[in-house]
C-alpha positions in Angstrom: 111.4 159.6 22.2 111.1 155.4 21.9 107.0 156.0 22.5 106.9 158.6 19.8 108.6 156.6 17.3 106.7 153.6 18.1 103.6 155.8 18.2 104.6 157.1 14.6 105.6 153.6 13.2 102.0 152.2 14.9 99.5 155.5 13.1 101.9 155.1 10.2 101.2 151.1 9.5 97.6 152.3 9.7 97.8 155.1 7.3 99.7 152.6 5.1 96.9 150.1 5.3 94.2 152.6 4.5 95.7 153.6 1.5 96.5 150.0 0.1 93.1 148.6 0.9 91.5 152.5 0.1 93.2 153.2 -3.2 94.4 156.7 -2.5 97.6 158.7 -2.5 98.6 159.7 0.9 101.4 162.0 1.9 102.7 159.9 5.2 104.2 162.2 8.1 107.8 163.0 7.8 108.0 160.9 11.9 106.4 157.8 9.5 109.4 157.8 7.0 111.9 158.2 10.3 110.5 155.9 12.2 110.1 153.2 9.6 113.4 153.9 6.8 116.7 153.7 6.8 118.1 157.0 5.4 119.1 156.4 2.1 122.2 153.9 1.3 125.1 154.4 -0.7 125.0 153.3 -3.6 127.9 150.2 -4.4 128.3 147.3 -6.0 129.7 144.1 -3.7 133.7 143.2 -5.2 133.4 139.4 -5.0 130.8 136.8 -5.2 129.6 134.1 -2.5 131.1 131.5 -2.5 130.0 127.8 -2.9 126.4 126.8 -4.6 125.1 130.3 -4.0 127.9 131.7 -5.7 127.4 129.6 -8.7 123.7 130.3 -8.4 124.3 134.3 -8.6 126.8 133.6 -11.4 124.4 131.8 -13.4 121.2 134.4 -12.3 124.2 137.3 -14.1 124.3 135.0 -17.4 120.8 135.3 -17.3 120.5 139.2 -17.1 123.3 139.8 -19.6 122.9 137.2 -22.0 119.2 136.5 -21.7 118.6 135.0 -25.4 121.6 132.2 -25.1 119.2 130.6 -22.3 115.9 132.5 -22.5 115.3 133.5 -25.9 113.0 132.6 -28.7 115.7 130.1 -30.8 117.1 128.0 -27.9 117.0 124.2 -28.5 114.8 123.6 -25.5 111.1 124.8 -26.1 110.5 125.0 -22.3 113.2 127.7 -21.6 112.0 129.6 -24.6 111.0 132.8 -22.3 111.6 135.7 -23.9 109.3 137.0 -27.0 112.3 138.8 -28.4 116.1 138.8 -28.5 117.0 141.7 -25.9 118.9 141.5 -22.6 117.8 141.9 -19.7 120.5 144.6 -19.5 119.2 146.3 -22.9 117.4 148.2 -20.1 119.2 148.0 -17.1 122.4 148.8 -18.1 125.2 147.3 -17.2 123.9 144.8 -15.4 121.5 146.6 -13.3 124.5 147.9 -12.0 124.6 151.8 -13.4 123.0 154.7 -11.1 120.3 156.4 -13.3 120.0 153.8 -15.8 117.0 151.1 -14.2 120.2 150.2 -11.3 119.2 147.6 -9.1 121.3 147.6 -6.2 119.0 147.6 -3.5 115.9 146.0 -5.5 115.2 143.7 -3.3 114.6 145.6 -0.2 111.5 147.2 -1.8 109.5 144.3 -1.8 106.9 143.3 -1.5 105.6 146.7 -2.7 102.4 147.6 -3.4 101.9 148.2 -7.7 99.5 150.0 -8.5 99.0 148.5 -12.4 98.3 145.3 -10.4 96.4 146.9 -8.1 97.5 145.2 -5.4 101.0 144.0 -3.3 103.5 142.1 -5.6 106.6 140.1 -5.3 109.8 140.9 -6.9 109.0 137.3 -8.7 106.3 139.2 -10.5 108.0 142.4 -11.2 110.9 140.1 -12.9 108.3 138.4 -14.8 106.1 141.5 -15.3 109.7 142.3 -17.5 109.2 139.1 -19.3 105.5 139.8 -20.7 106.2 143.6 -21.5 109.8 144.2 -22.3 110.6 141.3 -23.5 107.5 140.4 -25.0 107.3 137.2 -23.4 106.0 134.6 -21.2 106.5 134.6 -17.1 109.1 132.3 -15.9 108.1 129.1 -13.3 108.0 131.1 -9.9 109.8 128.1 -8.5 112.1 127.5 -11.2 116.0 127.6 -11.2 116.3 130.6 -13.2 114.1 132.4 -11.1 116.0 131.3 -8.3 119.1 132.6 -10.2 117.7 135.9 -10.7 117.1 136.6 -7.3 119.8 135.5 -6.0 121.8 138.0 -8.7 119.7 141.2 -7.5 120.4 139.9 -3.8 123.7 140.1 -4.4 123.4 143.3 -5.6 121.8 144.1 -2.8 124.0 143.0 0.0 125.6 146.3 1.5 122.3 148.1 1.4 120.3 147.5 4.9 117.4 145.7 5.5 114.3 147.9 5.3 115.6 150.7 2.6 112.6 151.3 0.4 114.8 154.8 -1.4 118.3 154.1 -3.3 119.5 157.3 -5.0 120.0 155.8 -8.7 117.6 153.1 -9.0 114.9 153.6 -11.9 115.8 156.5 -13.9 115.7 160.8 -13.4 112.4 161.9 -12.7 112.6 164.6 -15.6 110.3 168.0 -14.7 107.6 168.2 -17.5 107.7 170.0 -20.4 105.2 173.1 -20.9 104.1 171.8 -24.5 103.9 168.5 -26.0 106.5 165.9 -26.6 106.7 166.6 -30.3 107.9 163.5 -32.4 108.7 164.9 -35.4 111.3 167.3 -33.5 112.5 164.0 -32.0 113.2 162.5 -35.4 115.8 165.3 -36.2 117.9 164.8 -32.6 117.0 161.0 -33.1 119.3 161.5 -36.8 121.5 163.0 -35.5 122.4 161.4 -32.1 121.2 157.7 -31.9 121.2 156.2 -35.3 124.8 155.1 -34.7 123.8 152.6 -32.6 120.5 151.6 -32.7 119.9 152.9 -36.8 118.0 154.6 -38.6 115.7 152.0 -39.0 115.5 151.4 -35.4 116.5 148.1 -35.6 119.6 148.1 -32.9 122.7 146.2 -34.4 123.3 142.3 -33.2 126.4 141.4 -31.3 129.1 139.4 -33.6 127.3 136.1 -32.6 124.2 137.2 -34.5 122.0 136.4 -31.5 121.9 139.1 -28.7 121.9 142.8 -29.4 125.4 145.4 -28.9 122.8 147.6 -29.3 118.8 147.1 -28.8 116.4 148.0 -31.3 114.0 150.9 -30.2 111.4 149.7 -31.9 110.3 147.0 -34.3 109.1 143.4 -33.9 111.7 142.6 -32.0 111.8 145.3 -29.3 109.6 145.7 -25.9 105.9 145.8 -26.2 103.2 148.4 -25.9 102.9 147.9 -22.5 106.2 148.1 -21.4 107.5 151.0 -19.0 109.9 152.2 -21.8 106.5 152.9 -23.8 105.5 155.6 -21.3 107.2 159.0 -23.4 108.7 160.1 -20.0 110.1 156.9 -18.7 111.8 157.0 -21.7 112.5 160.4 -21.5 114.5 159.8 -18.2 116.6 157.2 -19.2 117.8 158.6 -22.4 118.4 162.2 -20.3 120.7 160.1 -18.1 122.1 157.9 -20.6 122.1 158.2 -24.2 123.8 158.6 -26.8 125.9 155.8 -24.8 129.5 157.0 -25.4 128.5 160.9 -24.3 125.3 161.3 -22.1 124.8 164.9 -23.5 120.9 165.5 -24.7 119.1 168.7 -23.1 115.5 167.4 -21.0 113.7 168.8 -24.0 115.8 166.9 -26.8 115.3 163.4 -24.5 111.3 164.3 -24.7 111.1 164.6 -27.9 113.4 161.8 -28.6 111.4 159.3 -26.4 108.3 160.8 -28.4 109.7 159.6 -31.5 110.5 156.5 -30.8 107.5 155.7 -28.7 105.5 156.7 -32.0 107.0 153.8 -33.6 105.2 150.6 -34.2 105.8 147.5 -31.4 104.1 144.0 -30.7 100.9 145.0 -29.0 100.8 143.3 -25.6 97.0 141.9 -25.0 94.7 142.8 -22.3 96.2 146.3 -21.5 92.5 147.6 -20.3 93.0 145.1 -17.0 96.0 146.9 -15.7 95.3 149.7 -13.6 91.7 148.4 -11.7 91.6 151.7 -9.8 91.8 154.5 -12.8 92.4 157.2 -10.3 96.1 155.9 -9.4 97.4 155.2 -13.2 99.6 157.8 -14.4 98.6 160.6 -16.6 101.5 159.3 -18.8 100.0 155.9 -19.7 100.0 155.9 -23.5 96.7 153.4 -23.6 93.6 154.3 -22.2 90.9 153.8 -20.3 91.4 157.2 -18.4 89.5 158.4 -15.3 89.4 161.6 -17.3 88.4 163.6 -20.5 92.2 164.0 -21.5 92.9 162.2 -24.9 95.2 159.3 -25.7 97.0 161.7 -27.8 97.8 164.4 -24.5 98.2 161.5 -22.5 101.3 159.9 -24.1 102.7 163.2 -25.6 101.4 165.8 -23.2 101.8 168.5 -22.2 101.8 166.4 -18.7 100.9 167.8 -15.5 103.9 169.1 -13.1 105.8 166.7 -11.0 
């Protein structure tokens, strides 16, 4: 059984290889997920925090997360910590601090890297994933990769991190619901109507969000408008979006059907945002970017328009 496995894990390393260096989706052997990952971990959040420097270092890395524009954001005194392109958190995302199943969690995070990305077209870090956030949803600039506060937000998602096992590349929870697709188009103007009725509370009806009482983070984000994530931001893609209001919104009551959150996530994704530059370079292999990109070029004669509304292919 020992030879098999190592058999497996040897054929599956190769298989891996091919289709990094390749560019193609394969399907890897059930033995090749056995062999090489733990099955999935539970999903928990550790009680206390290290002690010491690393403790202070993971406190300061939460700061960061939660109250990104107090040290990051485009009005702090010191020009060279001016980060973020707008004033969200990071948690206007990954709610509650990257803590919350369904709703971008992170627990675990760090025990999928490196991956390889396909938008990069090649292996990343989590260092560039975090500042892959910076340029897109916050509409920013990357942080120093050797910098204290990227030190501090590592060591925050490590923490996160520290009763799932070495090697788990699956956590039940992180990202958001992979919704089934709809058999028509996301339809916007439908959106608008659930949009009136459901979320406008919060964010407005101007889509504007609403600032905390210190007038310089958000209680609630705006959805769009020059001070929300970019074009090329994951939350841009109609059924990213889709997923993460299914799971989560409106915030007191998570109660929207999968068709409502489409059409929601169509409405506000046909809103106006700060454009992020250079969006034709992502994806260097067309063939592995997802049919749900809103921004073209495509590997195919789909429009813009199907491709960010739909209908989308199945699952």
């Amino acid at each position: 059984m020992k030879s098999d496995a190592r058999a497996g894990l040897l054929l599956g390393g190769v298989i891996l290889l091919f289709t990094i260096v390749g560019g193609y989706v394969v399907t890897l052997p059930w033995w090749w997920k056995a062999a090489a990952e733990p099955e999935d971990a539970e999903w928990s959040v550790p009680a206390k925090m290290p002690p010491g420097e690393q403790g202070e270092l993971v406190r300061y890395g939460q700061k960061l997360f939660n109250e990104t524009p107090l040290y990051l954001g485009p009005d702090v005194a010191d020009a060279s910590m001016r980060r973020a392109g707008n004033h969200l958190s990071c948690q206007s995302c990954h709610a509650s601090g990257g803590t919350q199943r369904n709703g971008f969690g992170l627990v675990g995070i760090t025990r999928r890297f490196p991956q390889f990305n396909a938008r990069a077209g090649h292996a990343i870090t989590l260092e560039d994933r975090i500042n892959g956030c910076f340029e897109r949803s916050m509409n920013g600039k990357a942080l120093p990769g050797n910098g204290r506060e990227m030190k501090a937000y590592l060591a925050y998602m490590e923490w996160l991190s520290t009763d799932v096992p070495s090697g788990t590349k699956h956590m039940e929870g992180q990202g958001v619901p992979k919704l089934a697709a709809l058999d028509r188009w996301a339809d916007p103007g439908v959106g608008e109507s659930v949009y009136k009725q459901s979320c406008t509370k919060c964010h407005g009806a101007n889509g504007l969000g609403q600032k905390a009482q210190d007038g310089k983070a958000y209680k609630y984000p705006p959805v769009w408008g020059p001070d929300s994530f970019n074009d090329g931001a994951g939350m841009d893609r109609v059924r990213t979006a889709a997923g993460y209001i299914y799971a989560n919104m409106p915030n007191d009551n998570p109660s929207l059907t999968a068709e409502q959150a489409y059409d929601v996530a169509a409405y506000i994704d046909s809103q106006d945002r700060p454009h992020k530059d250079r969006l034709a370079s992502d994806y260097p292999n067309l063939k592995l970017k997802p049919f749900d990109s809103p921004y073209g070029p495509y590997p195919d004669g789909y429009s813009e328009e199907q491709h960010k509304y739909g209908p989308f292919p199945a699952l």
